[in-house]
N, C-alpha and C positions, 0 to 999 in steps of 0.2 A: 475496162474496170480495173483492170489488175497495173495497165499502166502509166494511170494519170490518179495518183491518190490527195494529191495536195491543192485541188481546187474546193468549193462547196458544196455541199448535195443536201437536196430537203425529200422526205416522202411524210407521207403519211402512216403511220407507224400502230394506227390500233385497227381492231376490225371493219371491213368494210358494210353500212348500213349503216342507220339510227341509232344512237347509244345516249345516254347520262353523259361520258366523258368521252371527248375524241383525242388524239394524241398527232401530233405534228414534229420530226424528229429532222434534227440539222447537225451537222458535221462537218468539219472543216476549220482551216485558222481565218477564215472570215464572218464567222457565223455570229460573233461576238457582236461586231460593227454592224452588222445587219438587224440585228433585236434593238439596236438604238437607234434605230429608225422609227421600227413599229411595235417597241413595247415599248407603253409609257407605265412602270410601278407605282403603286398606291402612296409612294411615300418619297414620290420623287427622285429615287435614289439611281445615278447613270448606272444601267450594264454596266459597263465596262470597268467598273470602279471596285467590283467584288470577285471576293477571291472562286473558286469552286467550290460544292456542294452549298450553290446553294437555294432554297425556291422563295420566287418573289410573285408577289398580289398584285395585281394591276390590269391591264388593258390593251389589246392589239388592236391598229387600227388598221382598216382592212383595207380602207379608202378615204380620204376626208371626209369627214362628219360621219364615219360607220366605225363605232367603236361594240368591242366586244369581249365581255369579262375572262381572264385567261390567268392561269398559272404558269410562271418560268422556271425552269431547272435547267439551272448553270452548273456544268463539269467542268473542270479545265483543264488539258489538256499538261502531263500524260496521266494522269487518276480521272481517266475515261474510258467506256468500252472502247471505241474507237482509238484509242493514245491521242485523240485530236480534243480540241474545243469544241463540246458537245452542247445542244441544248434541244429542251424539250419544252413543247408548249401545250400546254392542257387546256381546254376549252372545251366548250358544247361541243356534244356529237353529231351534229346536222353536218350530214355529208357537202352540202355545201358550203356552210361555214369552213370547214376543212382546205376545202376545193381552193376556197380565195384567202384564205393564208398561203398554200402549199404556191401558187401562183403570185402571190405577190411578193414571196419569198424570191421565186425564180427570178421576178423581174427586176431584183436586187442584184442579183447577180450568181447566184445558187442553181444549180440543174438539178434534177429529177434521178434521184439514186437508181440503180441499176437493182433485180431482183438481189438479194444479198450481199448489197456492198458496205453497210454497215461492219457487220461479221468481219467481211474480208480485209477492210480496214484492221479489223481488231485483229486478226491473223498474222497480215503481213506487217505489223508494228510489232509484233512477239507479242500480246496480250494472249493470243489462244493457241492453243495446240491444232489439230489440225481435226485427229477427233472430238476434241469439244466444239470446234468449229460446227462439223455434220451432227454433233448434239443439240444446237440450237436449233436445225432443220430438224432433226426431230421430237423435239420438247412441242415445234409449229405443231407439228401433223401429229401429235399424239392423241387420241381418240378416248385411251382406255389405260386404266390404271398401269397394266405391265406394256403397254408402250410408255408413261412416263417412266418406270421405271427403269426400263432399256434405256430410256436415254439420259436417266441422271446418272447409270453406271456408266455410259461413254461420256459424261462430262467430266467426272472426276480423275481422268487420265490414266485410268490403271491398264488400262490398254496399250495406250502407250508407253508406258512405263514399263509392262510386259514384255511388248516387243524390244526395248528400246534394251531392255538385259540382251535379249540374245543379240541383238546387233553389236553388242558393244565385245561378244564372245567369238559372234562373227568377223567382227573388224580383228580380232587379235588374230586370227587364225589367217587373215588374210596376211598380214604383217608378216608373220612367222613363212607361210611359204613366199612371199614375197624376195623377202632376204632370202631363202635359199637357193632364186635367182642371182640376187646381188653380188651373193657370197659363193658362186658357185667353182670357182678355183680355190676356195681357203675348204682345209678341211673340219669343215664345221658343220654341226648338221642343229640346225634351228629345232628341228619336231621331226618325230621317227612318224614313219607310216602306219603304225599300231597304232601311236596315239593319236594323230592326226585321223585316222577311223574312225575310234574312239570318239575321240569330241563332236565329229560329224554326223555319228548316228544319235549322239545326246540333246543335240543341239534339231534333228528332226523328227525325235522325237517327242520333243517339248512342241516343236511349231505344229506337230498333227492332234499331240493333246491340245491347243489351242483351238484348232479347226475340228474338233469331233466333240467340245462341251460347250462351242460357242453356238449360241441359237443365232437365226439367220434374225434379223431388224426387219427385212423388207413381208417377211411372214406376219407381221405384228401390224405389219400397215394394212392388210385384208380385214375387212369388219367381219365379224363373225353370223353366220347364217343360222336362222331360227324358223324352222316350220312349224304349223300349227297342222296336227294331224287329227283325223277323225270320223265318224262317220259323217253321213250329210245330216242337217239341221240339229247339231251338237250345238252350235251359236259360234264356230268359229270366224265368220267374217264380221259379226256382232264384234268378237272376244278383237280382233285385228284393228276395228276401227276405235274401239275403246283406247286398248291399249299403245295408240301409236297418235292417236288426237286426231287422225286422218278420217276422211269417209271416202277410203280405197276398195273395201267392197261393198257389193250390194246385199242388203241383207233382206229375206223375204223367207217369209214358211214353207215355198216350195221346193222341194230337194231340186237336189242340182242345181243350184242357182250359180251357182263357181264354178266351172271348169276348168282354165286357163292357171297356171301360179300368180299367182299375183305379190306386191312386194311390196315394202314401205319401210323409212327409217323408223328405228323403233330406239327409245332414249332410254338407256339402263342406269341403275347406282352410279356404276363406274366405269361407264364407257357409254357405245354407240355396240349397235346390233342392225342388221337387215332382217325385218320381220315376214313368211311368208305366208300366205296363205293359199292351200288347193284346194282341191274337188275331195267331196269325201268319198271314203273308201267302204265300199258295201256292197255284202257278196251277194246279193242279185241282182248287181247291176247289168245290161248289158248295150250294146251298139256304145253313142256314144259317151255314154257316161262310163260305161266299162272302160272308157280307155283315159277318160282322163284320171279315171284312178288307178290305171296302170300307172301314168304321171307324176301321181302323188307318193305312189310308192318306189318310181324311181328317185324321184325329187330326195324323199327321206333319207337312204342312202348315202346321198352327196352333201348335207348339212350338217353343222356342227352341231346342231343340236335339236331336239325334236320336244315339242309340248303335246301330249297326247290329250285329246280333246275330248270330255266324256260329261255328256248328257246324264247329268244326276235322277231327271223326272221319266229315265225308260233303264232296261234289263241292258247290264254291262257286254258288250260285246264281245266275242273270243275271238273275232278275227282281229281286234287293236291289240289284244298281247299278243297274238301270232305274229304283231306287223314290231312290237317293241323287240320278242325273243330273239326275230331275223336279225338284227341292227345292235345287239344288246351291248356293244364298244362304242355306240354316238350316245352322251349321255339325255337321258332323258325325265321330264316331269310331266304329272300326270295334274289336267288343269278338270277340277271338275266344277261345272259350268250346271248354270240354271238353278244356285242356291237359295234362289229366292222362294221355289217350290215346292222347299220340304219344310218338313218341321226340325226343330234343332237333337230331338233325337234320332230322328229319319238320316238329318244329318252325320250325326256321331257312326251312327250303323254303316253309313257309306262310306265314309274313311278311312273306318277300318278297314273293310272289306277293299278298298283301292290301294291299302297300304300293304296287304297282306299278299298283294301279286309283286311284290319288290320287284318294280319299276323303278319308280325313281320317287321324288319328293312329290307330295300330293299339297295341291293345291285347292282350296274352295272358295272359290268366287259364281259372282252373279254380273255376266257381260251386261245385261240389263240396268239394272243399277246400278253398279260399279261397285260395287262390296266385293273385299277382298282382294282387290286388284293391285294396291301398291305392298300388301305381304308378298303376291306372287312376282312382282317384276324381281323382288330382292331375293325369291327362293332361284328366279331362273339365272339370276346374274350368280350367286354364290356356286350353282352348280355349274354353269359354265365357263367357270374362271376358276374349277375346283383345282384345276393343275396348272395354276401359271406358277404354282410355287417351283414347280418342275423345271417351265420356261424360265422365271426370272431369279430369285433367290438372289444370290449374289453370281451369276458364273454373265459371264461377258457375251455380248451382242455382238456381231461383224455386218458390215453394211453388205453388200454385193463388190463393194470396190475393196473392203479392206478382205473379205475374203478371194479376193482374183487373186491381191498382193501376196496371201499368205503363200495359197496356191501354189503361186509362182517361186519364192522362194523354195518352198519345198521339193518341186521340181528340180532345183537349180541344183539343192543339197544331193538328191538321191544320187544325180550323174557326177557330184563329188565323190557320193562313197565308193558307186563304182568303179573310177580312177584309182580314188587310193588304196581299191584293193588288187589293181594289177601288181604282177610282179614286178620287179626294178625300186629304186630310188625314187624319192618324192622327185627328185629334180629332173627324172624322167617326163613328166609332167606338169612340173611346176607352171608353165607358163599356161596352159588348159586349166588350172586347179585355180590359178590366182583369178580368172576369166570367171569361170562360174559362181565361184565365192563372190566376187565382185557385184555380177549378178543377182545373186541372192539378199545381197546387203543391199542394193539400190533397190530392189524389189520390195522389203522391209520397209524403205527409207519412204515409199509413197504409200506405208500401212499410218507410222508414225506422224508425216508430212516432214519428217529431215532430208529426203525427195520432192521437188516440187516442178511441174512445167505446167504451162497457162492452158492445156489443154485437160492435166486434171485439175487445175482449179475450177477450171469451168463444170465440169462433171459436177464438185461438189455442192458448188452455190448454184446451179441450175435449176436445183429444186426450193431455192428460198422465196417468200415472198416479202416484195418490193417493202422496204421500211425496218427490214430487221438484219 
């Protein structure tokens, strides 16, 4: 991928399955010639005869006498993601239809792009930095509002722009004892060993603030965990199949019916969430229901978050605040279920009385009917995402690879400063001191990408999918 960039590559470029619009995505200086084969425009007008930006109405033809109504979008090359002659074809989303353009494309003369060759295109033409590169991977896999937002801060480069100060503080320092090899018969001294400390310890202390307010990217890529806790026949596997459109558990009048945890994606405001359901918890249970509410009480424990599940139509239990008090750092809300059975004073009276144990946000719904169900997805997403102002705000994300880099460099600094705090002359040293500095700045240089060998590029586009 990295080196053969001047042939043509076609993928398929929107999601995989049925959609309204499909998207078919071409790259390359032949890509031009190739659409004047199999786009004919509504208005007659050759491809090749227009400048870029621009979209034309017309028709691909898939095969003689199988035509099919399509949009073109012409870039051209270099005002292209890629810096190439880009085009895009819009059509019905029948994965087939797709299927036998992306193929008759090929048999024009186009191959089948590589996961992320697109990007890497755009990379290695200078259009991206190396961070906004792994920002488009993760704009893909962004789930939930503070993963978008993790990754429009690593698109707009201030990361590397960050880095890119101290390397440039680093590159002078190497310079400086550099020539004190050159120069080492003139009596000249480039930088005293005080200052040259000095800027060493400035310079790792900037790269460890960097590495101690940067949140980790790959922690943002876990979806966040949601138990539904309670006693038995609360309605929580009712409340699980409601809220998740699934019929993952069985729901029946007789206790115990759940044992097991059970699991299911569950669709939030603003994001994606793994919904659980266990065994309720009830102090006379014993054999094996006793243990699978040992289960559910370790389960609770390990979750980021917990929905305390409380039967409106029976006497509130003190073993579920006993189970909230234990746990009282996982944030939690209180779902109270079976509203359909009171009256709306009965109701009022129960609220309070649920609010007044400060739990957490109280919810009332009716798993039965669905009343009140989509107030409570928006109570659980707000309190679950009460601290990503924490995580994201404005302070920077590091992927696993940009923090190895930082890492490293820091390492490289520390065994600088303790060089240059031995006794003797810089030039006692110098040639160890220009080494690790050296070090430290190529280490930088694969945080930035002003470092680059085809073994971390592969790292970075490894995780792209095919089309983008």
């Amino acid at each position: 991928m990295f080196d053969v960039t001047h042939d043509d590559i076609v993928a398929i470029a929107s999601a995989p399955g049925y959609g309204r619009l499909g998207i078919v995505r071409c790259s390359g200086p032949g890509v031009v010639s190739i659409a004047e084969l199999i786009f004919i425009c509504a208005d007659a007008t050759p491809v090749a005869s227009l400048p870029g930006f621009r979209r034309m109405i017309g028709y691909v033809e898939l095969e003689p006498g199988c035509r099919v109504p399509a949009e073109l979008y012409l870039f051209r090359a270099p005002r292209s993601y890629t810096r190439q002659d880009c085009l895009e074809f819009h059509l019905p989303g029948s994965p087939t239809i797709l299927q036998m353009l992306t193929q008759c494309i090929i048999k024009l003369g186009a191959r089948t792009a590589e996961p992320g060759e697109f990007t890497a295109r755009a990379f290695l033409a200078g259009g991206l930095e190396l961070t906004q590169a792994e920002s488009v991977a993760a704009l893909i896999r962004a789930r939930s509002d503070a993963q978008l937002d993790a990754a429009r801060r690593l698109a707009d480069g201030r990361l590397a722009q960050r880095v890119g100060e101290v390397m440039e503080r680093l590159a002078e320092l190497v310079a400086l004892v550099e020539a004190e090899i050159d120069f080492a018969e003139e009596p000249i001294e480039f930088i005293s060993a005080d200052e040259l400390r000095s800027r060493l310890l400035s310079l790792h202390a900037e790269l460890r603030l960097l590495l101690s307010s940067a949140d980790s990217m790959e922690r943002l890529d876990v979806l966040p965990r949601i138990l539904l806790v309670g006693r038995s026949n609360a309605g929580k596997s009712t409340l699980m199949n409601r809220l998740t459109g699934l019929n993952r558990a069985i729901c029946s009048p007789i206790a115990g019916t759940t044992r097991d945890v059970l699991s299911a994606p569950l669709r939030l405001p603003r994001g994606q969430a793994v919904l659980l359901d266990a065994a309720g918890i009830d102090a006379q249970s014993e054999g094996l229901l006793h243990q699978a509410g040992t289960l559910t009480a370790a389960t609770a424990a390990r979750v980021d978050m917990r929905c305390i599940v409380v039967d409106l139509s029976a006497e509130p239990d003190p073993q579920l605040r006993n189970l909230a008090a234990s746990h009282f750092e996982t944030p939690s809300v209180i779902i109270a279920n079976k509203a359909d059975l009171l009256s709306a004073d009965e109701l009022a009276e129960m609220e309070c009385l649920l609010q007044s144990a400060r739990i957490g946000p109280v919810c009332i719904v009716s798993a039965r009917t669905g009343a009140g169900l989509d107030a409570c997805l928006h109570t659980i997403t707000d309190r679950l995402h009460a601290n990503d102002a924490n995580v994201g705000g404005e302070s920077l994300m590091l992927t696993a690879r940009q923090r190895e880099g930082v890492e490293s460099a820091i390492d490289r600094l520390v065994d600088c400063v303790r060089l240059a705090q031995k006794k003797g002359a810089i030039l006692d040293h110098a040639d160890v001191l220009a080494f690790e500095l050296r070090d430290a700045l190529q280490a930088l240089g694969t945080v930035a990408g002003s470092v680059t060998t085809e073994e971390l590029l592969g790292r970075v586009f490894a995780n792209f999918c095919i089309g983008k």
